[in-house]
N, C-alpha and C positions, 0 to 999 in steps of 0.2 A: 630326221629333220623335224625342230617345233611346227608346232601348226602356229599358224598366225594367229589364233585368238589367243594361243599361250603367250608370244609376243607384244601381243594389244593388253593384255592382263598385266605383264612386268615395265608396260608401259616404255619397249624399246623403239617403237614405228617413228618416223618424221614428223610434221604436224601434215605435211602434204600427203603422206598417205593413211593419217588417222582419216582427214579429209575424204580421201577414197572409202577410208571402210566404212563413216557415217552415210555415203551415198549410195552402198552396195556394192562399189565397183572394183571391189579385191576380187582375182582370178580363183576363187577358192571353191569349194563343192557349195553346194545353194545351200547342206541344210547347218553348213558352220559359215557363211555368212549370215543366216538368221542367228547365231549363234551371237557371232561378232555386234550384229546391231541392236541386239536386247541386251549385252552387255554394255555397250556404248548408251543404250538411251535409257539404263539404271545406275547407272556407274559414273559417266564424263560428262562434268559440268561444260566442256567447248561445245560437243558434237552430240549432247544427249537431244539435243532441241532435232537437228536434221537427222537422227538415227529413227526419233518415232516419227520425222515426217516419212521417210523412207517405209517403214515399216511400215504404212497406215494406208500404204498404195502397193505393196509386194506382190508380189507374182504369187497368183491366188491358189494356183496349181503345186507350186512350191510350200506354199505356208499350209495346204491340206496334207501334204506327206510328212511334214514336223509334226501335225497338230496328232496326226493318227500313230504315230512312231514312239512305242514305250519307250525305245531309246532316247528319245528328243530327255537332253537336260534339262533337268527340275524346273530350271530358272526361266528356261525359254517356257516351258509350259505353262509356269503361273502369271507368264506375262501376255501370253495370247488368251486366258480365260480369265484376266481379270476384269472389272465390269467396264471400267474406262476402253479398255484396249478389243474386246471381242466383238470377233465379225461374224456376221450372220452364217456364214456358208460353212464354217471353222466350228460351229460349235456343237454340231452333230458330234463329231471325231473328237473332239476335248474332251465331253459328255462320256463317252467310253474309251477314253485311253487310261489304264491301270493305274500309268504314272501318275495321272492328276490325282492331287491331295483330294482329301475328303474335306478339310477346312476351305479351301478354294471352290468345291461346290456350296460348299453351306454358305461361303460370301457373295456368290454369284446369284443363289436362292433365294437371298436375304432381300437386294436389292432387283433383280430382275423388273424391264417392264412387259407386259403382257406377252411380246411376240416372240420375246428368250424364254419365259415363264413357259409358253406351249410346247418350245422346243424338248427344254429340262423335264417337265412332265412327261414327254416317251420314251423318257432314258431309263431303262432298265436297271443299268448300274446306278446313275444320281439316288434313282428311288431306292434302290438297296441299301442307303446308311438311312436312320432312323435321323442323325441332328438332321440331313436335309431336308427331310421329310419333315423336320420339326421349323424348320429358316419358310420353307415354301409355305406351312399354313400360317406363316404372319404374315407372307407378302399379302399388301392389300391388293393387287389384281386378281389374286385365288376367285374363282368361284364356289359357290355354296357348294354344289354335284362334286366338284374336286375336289372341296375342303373333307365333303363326306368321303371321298374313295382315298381318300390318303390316312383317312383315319381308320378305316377298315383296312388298310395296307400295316399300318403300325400295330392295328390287334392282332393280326395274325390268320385277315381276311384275306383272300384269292385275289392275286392282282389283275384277274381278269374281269372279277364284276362287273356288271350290267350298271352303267353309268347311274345317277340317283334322278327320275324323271317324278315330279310331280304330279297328282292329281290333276292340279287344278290349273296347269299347264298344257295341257294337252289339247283343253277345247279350243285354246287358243290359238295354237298352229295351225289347227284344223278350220277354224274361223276365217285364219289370216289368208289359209290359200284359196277359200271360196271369196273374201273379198276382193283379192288382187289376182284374178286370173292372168294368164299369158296375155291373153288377146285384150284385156280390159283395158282402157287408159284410163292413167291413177289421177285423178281429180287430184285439187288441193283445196286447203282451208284458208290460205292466207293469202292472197291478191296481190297487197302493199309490200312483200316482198321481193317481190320479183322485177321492181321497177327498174329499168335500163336495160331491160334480155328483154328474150321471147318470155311472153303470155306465156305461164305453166297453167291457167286453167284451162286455157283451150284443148281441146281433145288432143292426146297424143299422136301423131301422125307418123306416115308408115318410117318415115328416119328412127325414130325411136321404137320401132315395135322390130325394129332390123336389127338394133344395136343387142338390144334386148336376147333376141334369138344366137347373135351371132357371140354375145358374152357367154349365156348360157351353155353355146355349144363347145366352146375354147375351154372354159372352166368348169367343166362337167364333173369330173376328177374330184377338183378342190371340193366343190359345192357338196356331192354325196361324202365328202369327208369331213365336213361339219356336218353334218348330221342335222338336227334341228335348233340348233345352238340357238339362243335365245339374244337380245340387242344388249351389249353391255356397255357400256362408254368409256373409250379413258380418259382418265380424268376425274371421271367420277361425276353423280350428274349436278350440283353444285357447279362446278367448274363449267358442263357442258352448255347449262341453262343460264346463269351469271345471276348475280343477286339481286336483281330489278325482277327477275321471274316469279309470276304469279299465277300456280296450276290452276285450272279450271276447278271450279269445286264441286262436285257431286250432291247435289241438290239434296239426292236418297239418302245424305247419311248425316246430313245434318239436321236436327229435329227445329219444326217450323212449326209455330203453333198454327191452328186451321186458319183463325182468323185471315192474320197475316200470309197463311199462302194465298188462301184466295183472293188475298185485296194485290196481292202481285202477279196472277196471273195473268189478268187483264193487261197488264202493264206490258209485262215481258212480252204480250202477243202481240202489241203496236209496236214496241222498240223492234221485235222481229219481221215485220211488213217493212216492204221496202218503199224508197221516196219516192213518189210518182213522177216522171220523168227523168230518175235517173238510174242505170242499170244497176240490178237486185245484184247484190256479191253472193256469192255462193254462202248457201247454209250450213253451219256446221256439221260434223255427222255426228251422230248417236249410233247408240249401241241397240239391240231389238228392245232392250225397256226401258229407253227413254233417255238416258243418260248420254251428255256430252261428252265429245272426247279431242281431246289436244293434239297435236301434231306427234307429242314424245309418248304418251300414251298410245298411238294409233300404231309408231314403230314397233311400240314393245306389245304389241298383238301379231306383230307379221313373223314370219319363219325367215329363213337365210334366202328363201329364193322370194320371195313376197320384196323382202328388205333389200335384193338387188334390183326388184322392178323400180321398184322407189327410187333409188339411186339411179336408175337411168331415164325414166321418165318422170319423177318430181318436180317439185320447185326449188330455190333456191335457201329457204328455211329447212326442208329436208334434208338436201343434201349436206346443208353447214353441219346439220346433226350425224348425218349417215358415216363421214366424212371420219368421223370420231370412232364408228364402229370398232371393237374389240377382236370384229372378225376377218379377217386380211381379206377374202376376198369378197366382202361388203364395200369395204372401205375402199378398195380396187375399184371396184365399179363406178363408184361418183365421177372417178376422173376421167372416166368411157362417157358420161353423159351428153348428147350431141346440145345441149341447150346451158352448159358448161361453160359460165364467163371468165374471161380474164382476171379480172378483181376478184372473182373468187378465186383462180389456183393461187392469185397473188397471197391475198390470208391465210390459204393452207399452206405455204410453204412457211408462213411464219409463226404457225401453229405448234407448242409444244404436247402439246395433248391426241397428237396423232400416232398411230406404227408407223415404224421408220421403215416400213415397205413403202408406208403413201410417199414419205419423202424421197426414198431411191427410187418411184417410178415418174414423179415430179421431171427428171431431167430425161428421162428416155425417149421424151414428148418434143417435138422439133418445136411443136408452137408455142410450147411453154416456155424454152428457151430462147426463142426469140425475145420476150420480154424481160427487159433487166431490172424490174423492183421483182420478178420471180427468182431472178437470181440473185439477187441482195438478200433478200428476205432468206432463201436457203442458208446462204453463209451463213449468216448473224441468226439463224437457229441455234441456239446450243443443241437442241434435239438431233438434227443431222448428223448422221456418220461422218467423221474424221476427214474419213478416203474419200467423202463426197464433197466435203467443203473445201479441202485441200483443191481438187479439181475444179473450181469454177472459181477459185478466188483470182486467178488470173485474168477474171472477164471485168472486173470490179474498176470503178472508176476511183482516181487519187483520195478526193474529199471521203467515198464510204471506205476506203481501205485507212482511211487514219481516224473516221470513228470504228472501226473493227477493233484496230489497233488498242483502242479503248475501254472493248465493251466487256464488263467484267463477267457475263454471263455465258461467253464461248470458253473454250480452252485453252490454258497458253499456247500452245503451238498455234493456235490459229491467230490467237494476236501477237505472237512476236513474229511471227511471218507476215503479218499484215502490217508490222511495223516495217519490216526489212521491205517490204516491196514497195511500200508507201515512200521511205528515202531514196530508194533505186528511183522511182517515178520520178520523185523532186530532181535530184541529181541530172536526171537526163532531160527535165524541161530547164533545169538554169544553164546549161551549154548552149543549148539553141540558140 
């Protein structure tokens, strides 16, 4: 007897039961209906639309025994490791299945953002072909230490080397954890942004030295497996900081003739005295000689556990930065922060510049979902996974699902399904 994909191929099915095979609902073994719907949603212009909807929600358990299966057809594999289509949990086992081309890693390499980039980096077989190795040091999320071990991986250097650790990095970790002890509450610099929450300069209190403890004790694991990873932003810090930003400028390195330092001293000592009768705002900090330092300067001194204290007892200027972290579970941790406003998860959710872990732990949160510009905001990410947006577009009111319908910056399945439900909606208010 044909198998049914052989009959969906010579194109002999009804349309009612093409219908079926775009929704999964053919009686067939699980890994030739994956079969049947990567050819429907490359192949058929009717049903190719509801075959990657199908596909972009599948039985996760099911698509891990394709993804790891030499046998899985060519066709099905370079469609679960292409960059549009790959899911997180899937790409361990894509990573090492024989079958996947080597061209398919070098396009996955190429474009990669940071949180597939860390994955492809432990893959043993990826790093085995030199073009990938050659796709991954242009990706711009690379790090320097990685760009170095990949390049000693090409000469003919031990894959095991000892990561590339700096000199002149090290005083700085070491700084970072005597400034931000466990028990210390992290001051802030900026006052004026915290307005409408709680006072983040007030001393953190024991809600936040609990959070602190009980994060640290849950993500023990992750934390000794970053190691001492340094703060990288994605995005890049352009993008992080916007272009109204103006760093602090280090006084020591720019040459002042004496005159003029002196006749500014005086100055800068009164602009630093506070108004008499009205409370002194906190002083910025310095470094032991002398030198001021910035909010993103101060990050980029802390270590990964310094950089989670931040992120749960900060203010609202840190965490907007933390938030970006390149390190999954930095970036984890903002959303733990007991002092964590609503209009902030609202911006993060419609933040392109974040790991798409921030955005699938976004919805696991009851409170977060209770507010619906948090769930607008997710949909109309392009950033957000597929399977994620697909899930919550059913919560969406008529008016945002017909600008969804619109928005040229999500994917078509997301706005031709947000057109289709947008006429369903209309349809069922003009009966009424």
């Amino acid at each position: 007897m044909a198998r049914m994909i052989d009959q969906i191929r010579a194109s002999k099915l009804p349309s009612n039961m093409m219908q079926f095979a775009a929704r999964g609902a053919l009686q067939v073994p699980a890994a030739e209906n994956i079969e049947i719907l990567v050819h429907l949603a490359l192949h058929n212009k009717v049903f190719g639309e509801l075959a990657r909807m199908t596909l972009a929600g599948w039985d996760e358990k099911a698509s891990l025994a394709a993804a790891a299966d030499p046998q899985t057809p060519r066709e099905v594999l370079d469609y679960l490791i292409a960059p549009d289509n790959v899911r997180p949990k899937l790409l361990p086992a894509l990573l090492e299945n024989p079958s996947v081309s080597e061209s398919q890693l070098v396009k996955l390499s190429t474009s990669a953002m940071r949180d597939t980039l860390e994955v492809v980096l432990k893959s043993d077989r990826a790093l085995s072909f030199p073009k990938v190795i050659d796709a991954l040091k242009s990706n711009p999320y690379l790090r320097k230490e990685e760009a170095e071990e990949l390049r000693r991986r090409l000469n003919g250097g031990t894959a095991a080397a000892a990561p590339v650790v700096h000199a002149s990095d090290t005083p700085k970790v070491q700084e970072a954890s005597t400034v931000v002890p466990p028990s210390t509450p992290v001051h802030t610099g900026n006052p004026e942004s915290t307005t409408g929450e709680h006072s983040d300069d007030e001393p953190a209190g024991t809600e936040a030295d609990e959070a602190v403890a009980t994060y640290m004790k849950d993500h023990a694991s992750d934390i000794a497996a970053e190691g001492e990873k340094p703060f990288q932003s994605i995005g890049g810090v352009v993008e992080l900081l916007g272009q109204d930003f103006f760093p602090v400028i280090d006084a020591g390195n720019v040459p002042v003739p004496e005159q003029a330092q002196a006749a500014a001293t005086p100055v800068a000592e009164a602009v630093a005295k506070p108004t008499v009768g009205k409370p002194s705002a906190q002083k910025p900090k310095h470094h032991s000689d002398g030198k001021r330092e910035n909010t993103l300067q101060k990050i980029n001194g802390l270590d990964v556990k310094g950089r989670i204290q931040l992120a749960l007892k900060g203010n609202k200027e840190e965490r907007s930065i933390l938030i970006r972290d390149g390190t999954k579970v930095v970036a984890l941790a903002v959303l733990e922060a007991p002092k964590l406003s609503d209009g902030e998860v609202e911006k993060f959710a419609g933040q392109k510049n974040v790991l798409e872990a921030v955005l699938r732990q976004i919805p696991l949160k009851r409170r977060f979902m209770k507010n619906y510009i948090v769930v607008r905001n997710l949909v109309s990410n392009p950033r957000t996974p597929l399977d994620l947006g697909l899930g919550l577009m059913k919560n969406l009111l008529t008016q945002d699902l017909k600008n969804l319908s619109a928005n040229k910056e999500v994917s078509e399945t997301i706005r031709k399904l947000a057109l289709k439900m947008y006429k369903q909606k209309m349809e069922t208010a003009n009966k009424k």
